[in-house]
C-alpha positions in Angstrom: 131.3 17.0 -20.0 129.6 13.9 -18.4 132.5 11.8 -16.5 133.1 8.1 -16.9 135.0 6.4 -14.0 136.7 3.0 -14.9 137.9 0.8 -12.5 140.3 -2.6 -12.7 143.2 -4.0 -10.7 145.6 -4.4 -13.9 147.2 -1.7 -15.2 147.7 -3.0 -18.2 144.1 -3.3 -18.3 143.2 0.5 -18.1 145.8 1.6 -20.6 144.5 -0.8 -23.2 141.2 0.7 -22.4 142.6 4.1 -22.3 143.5 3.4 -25.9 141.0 1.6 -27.1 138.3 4.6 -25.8 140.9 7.4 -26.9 138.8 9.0 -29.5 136.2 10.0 -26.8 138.5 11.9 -24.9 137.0 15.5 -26.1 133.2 13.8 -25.5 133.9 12.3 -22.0 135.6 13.0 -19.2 137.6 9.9 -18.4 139.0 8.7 -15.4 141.1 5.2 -14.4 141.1 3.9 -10.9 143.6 1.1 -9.9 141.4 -0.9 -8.0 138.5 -0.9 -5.4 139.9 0.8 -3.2 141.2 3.9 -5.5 137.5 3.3 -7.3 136.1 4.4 -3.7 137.9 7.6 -3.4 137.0 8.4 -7.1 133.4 8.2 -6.4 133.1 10.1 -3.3 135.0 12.9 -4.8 131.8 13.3 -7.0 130.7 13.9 -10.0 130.7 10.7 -11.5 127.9 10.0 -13.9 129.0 6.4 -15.4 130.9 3.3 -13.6 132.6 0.6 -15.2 134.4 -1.9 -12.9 136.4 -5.3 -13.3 134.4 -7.8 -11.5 137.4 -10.1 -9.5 139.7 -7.6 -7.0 141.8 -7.7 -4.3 140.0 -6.3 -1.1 137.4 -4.1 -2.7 136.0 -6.1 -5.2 133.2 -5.0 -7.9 130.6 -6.0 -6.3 131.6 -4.7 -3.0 132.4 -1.2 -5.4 129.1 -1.2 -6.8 127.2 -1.5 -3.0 129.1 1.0 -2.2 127.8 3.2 -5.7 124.6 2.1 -4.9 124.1 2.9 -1.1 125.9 6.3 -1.2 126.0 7.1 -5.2 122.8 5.9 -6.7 122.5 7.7 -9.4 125.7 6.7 -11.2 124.8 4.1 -13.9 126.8 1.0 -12.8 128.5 -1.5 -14.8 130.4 -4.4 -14.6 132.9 -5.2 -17.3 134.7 -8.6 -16.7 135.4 -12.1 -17.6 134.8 -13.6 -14.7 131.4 -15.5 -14.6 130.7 -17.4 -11.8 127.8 -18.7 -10.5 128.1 -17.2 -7.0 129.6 -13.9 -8.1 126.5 -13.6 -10.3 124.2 -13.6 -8.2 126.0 -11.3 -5.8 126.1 -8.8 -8.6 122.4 -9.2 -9.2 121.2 -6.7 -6.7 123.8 -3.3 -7.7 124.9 -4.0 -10.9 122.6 -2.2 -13.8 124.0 -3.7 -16.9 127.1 -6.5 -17.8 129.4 -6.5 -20.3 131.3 -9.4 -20.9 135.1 -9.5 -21.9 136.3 -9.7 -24.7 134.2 -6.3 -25.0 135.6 -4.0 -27.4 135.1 -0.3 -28.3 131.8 -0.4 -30.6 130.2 -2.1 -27.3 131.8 0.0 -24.4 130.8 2.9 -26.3 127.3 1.8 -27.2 126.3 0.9 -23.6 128.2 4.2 -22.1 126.3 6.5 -24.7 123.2 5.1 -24.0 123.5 5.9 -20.2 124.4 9.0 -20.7 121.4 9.8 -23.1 119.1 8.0 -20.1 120.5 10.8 -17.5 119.7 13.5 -19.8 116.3 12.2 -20.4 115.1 12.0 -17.0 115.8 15.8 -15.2 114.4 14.9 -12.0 117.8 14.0 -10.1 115.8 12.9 -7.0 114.0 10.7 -9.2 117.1 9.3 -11.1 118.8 8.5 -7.8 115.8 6.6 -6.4 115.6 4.3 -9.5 119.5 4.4 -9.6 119.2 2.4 -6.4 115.9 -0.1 -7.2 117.4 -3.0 -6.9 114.0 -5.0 -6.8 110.4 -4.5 -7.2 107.2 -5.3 -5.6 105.4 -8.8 -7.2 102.1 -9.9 -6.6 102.6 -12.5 -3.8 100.3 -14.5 -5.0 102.7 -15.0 -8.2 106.0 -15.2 -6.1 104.4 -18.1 -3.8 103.2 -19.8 -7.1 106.5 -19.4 -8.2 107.9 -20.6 -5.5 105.6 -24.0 -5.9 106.3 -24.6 -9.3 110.2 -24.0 -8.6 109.9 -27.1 -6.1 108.5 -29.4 -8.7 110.5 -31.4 -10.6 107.3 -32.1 -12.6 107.5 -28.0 -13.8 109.0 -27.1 -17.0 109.8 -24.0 -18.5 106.4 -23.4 -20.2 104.6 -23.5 -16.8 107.1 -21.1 -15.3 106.9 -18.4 -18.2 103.2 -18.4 -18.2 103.8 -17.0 -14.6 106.4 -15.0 -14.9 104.5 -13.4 -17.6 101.8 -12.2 -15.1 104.1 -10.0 -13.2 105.9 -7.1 -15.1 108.2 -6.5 -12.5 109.6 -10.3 -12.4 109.3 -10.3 -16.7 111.2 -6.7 -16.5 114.4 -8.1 -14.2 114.9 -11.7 -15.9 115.0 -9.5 -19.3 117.4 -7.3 -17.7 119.3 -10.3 -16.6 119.1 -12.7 -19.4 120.4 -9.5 -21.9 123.4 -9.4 -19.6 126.7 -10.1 -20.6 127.1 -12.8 -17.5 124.6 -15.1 -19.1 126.4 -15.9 -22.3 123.4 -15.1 -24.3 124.9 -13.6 -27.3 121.3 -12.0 -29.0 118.8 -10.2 -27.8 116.1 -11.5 -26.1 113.0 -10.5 -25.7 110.9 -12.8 -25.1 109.7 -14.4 -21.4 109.8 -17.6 -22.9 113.3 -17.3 -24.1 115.0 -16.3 -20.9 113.3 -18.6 -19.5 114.5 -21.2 -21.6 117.7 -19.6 -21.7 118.5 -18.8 -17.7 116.9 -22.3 -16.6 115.2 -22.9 -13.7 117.8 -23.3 -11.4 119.1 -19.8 -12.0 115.4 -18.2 -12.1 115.5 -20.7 -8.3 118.8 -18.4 -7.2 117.6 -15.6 -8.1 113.9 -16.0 -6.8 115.4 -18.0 -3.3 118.8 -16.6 -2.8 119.6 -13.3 -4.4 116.0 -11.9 -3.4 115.3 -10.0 -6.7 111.6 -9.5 -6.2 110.2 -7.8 -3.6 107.0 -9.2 -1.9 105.2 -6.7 0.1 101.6 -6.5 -0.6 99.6 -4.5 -3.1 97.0 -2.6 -3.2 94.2 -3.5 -5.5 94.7 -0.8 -7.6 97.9 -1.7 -8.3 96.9 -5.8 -9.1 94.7 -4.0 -11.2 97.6 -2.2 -13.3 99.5 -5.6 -13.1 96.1 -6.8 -14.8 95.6 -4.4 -17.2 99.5 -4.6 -18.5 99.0 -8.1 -19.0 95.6 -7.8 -21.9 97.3 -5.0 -23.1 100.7 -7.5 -24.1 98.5 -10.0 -25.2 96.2 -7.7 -27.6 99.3 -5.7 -28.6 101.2 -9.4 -29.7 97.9 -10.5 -31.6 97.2 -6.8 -33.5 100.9 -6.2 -34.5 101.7 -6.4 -37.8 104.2 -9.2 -38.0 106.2 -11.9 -36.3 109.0 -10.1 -35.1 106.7 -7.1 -34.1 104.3 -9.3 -31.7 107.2 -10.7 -30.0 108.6 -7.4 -29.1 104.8 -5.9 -28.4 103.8 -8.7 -25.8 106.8 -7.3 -23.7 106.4 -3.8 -24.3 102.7 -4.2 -23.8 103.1 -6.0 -20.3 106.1 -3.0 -19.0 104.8 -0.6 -20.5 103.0 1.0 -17.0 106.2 -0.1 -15.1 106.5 3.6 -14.1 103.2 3.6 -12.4 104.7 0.3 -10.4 107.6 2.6 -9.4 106.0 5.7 -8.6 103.6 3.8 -6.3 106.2 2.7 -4.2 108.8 5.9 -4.3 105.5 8.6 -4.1 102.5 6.8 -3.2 100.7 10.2 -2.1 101.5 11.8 -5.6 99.9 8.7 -7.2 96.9 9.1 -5.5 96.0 12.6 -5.9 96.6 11.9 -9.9 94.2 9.1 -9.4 91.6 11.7 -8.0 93.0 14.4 -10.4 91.7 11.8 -13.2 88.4 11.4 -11.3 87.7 15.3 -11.4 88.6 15.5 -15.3 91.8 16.2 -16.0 93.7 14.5 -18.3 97.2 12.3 -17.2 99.2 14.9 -17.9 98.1 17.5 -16.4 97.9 15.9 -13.2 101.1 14.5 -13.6 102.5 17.9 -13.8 100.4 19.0 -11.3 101.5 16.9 -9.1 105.4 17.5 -9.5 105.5 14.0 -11.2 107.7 12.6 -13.6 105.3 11.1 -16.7 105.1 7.9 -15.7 105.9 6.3 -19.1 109.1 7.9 -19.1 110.0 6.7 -15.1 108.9 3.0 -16.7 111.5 3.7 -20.2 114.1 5.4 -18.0 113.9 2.4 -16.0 114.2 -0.5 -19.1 116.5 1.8 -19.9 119.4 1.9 -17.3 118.7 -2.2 -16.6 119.8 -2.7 -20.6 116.6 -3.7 -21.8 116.5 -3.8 -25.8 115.8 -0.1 -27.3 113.0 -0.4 -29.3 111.0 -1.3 -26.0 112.3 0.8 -23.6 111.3 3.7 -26.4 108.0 2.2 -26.7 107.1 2.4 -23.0 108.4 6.4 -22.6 106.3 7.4 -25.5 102.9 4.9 -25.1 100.7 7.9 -24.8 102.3 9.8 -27.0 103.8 8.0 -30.3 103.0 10.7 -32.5 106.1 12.5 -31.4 108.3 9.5 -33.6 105.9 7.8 -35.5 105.6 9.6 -38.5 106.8 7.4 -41.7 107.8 4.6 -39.3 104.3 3.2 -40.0 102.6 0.6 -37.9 105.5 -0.1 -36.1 106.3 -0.9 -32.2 105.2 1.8 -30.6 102.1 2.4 -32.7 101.1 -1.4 -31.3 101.2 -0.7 -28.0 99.6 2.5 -27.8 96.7 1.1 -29.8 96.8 -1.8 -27.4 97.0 -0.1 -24.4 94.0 2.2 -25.4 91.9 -0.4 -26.5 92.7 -2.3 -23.7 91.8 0.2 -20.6 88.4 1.1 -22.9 87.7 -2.8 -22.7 87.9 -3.2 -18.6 87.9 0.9 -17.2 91.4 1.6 -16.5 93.3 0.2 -12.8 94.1 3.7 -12.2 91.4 6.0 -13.7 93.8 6.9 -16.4 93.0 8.3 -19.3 94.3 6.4 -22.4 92.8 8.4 -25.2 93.7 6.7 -28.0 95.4 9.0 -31.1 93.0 8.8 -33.8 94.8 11.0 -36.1 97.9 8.8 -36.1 94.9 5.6 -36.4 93.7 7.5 -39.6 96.9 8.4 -41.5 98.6 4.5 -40.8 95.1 3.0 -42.6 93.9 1.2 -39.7 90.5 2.7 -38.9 88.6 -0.4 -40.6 90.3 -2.4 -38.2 89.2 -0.6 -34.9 86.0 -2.7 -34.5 87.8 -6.0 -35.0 90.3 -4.7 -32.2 87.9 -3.9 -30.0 86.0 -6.8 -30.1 89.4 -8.8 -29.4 90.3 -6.5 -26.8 86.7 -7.8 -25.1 87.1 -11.5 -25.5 90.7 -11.1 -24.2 89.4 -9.5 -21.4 87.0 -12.1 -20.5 90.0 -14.6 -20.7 92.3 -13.0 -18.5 89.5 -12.7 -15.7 88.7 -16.3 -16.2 92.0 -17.1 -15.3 
């Protein structure tokens, strides 16, 4: 039974959650901490899979609770649950909290978010691996991107356009501002998915605080083959939001199409010599999988999903980055949905500039055949070309 540790400085508080999360008493193992302090002891006594803690306590506070999760517990999913919502705290939550949930929050919501977590953990068996992105509290950017940032920040000439065009060049900035701007602590009551929409919605002075104060992207320098993967995520979100096969799809695809490598991001930084022996695995024929497995690797598309995951991002694109090279295991009578999209995208896409990281992106012409869309191929592809030529134009 996986255990859930709540934490507040009212009493009152936890019994009325205690109540209100009675029915999963047989599913979870549930335990009540009074306070920071008591939330301490109860996470170094282990086995605590799930954190949920009140944001405003005496001493120990949340955040100073959740640093302490995340330095010496980093594999627990953390939370914070609270009403409390400024500025300041915000951003020192930024860094060690995954996910937010805003009070009011009742049962339906609590539940929701604490189910999904649990499903994440049991998705990813690699505990080393969990822990590692349990603690990821940033990741890398393309300097070049971050000082541009930086610039257009400055400006009082810049508006929101100009700073979403960036922020869409770099998956791991697009990735955290979707993370944060589908937080409870924003206010934002639907889901967004969209670069231009949190942008819109945080402002720039938040996207300033976070960029300037709470350091949320990491800067050290990349390697070219991994400004190449920034590269190749970015024609892939732009081919999968003109092929998709409405509105509400294309929205969705453009940010599943630009995270949906995000794992290869990560494992470039947490196992850098595993990454490149794929790379020359790839080189010598075998396929991604195989050296993925051969090189004690999580797939990479389900690091990137696990990832979405745990930082709250909407479902359906967190499910369309784990199973990018491999829809046909959902697809079936969903039809040209999501995931479909980005595969096609993403395969089209690497076949159109050779690949950052000599994957293989075989693209799943069965599945191409039985959703009708093998008269389209040749339009795609041509797309896929001029695309290309845009992006390296600039």
């Amino acid at each position: 039974m996986r255990r859930v540790l709540f934490v507040d400085d009212e009493q009152r508080v936890l019994d009325g959650l205690r109540d209100m999360l009675r029915k999963h008493r047989k599913k979870w193992d549930m335990h009540f901490a009074l306070g920071g302090q008591e939330g301490i002891r109860a996470l170094d006594a282990g086995g605590v899979d799930v954190l949920v803690t009140d944001m405003r306590m005496p001493g120990v506070d949340g955040v100073a609770l959740l640093r302490h999760a995340h330095q010496h517990h980093p594999s627990v999913v953390r939370f914070i649950l609270s009403g409390f919502a400024e500025a300041e705290a915000r951003m020192r939550a930024v860094p060690v909290a995954h996910q937010f949930l805003s009070k009011p929050c009742d049962a339906a919501q609590i539940e929701c978010a604490v189910e999904r977590a649990l499903a994440l953990r049991d998705a990813l068996e690699d505990e080393a691996l969990r822990a590692y992105l349990g603690a990821i509290d940033k990741l890398p950017s393309q300097p070049s991107v971050y000082q541009e940032l930086q610039r257009l920040i400055a400006s009082p000439k810049s508006g929101t356009d100009a700073v979403a065009r960036l922020v869409e060049r770099d998956m791991a900035m697009s990735a955290k501002l979707l993370q944060l701007v589908n937080s409870g602590f924003f206010g934002v009551a639907r889901r967004v998915s969209s670069i231009d929409q949190a942008v819109s919605l945080l402002g720039i002075r938040t996207i300033e605080n976070l960029v300037l104060a709470a350091e949320v992207f990491e800067t050290a320098g990349l390697d070219a083959s991994i400004t190449a993967l920034q590269a190749h995520s970015l024609l892939t979100a732009r081919l999968a939001a003109r092929i998709a096969p409405s509105k509400p799809i294309a929205e969705d695809a453009f940010l599943a199409g630009l995270l949906h490598d995000i794992g290869f991001l990560v494992l470039a930084e947490a196992k850098p010599d595993q990454v490149e022996q794929i790379s020359k695995l790839q080189k010598q024929g075998c396929s991604l999988a195989e050296a993925e497995a051969a090189c004690g690797v999580a797939p990479h598309a389900h690091v990137g999903g696990y990832l979405l995951g745990l930082w709250g991002l909407p479902y359906p694109i967190s499910e369309a980055v784990t199973l990018h090279h491999t829809p046909r295991a959902i697809v079936g009578d969903r039809g040209f949905d999501l995931l479909a999209t980005v595969h096609i995208a993403d395969a089209l896409a690497a076949a159109a500039s050779g690949d950052p990281l000599q994957l293989e992106v075989p693209l799943a012409s069965t599945l191409v055949a039985e959703l009708g869309l093998e008269s389209e191929l040749a339009g795609w592809r041509q797309l896929a070309a001029e695309l290309r030529s845009q992006c390296a134009a600039g």
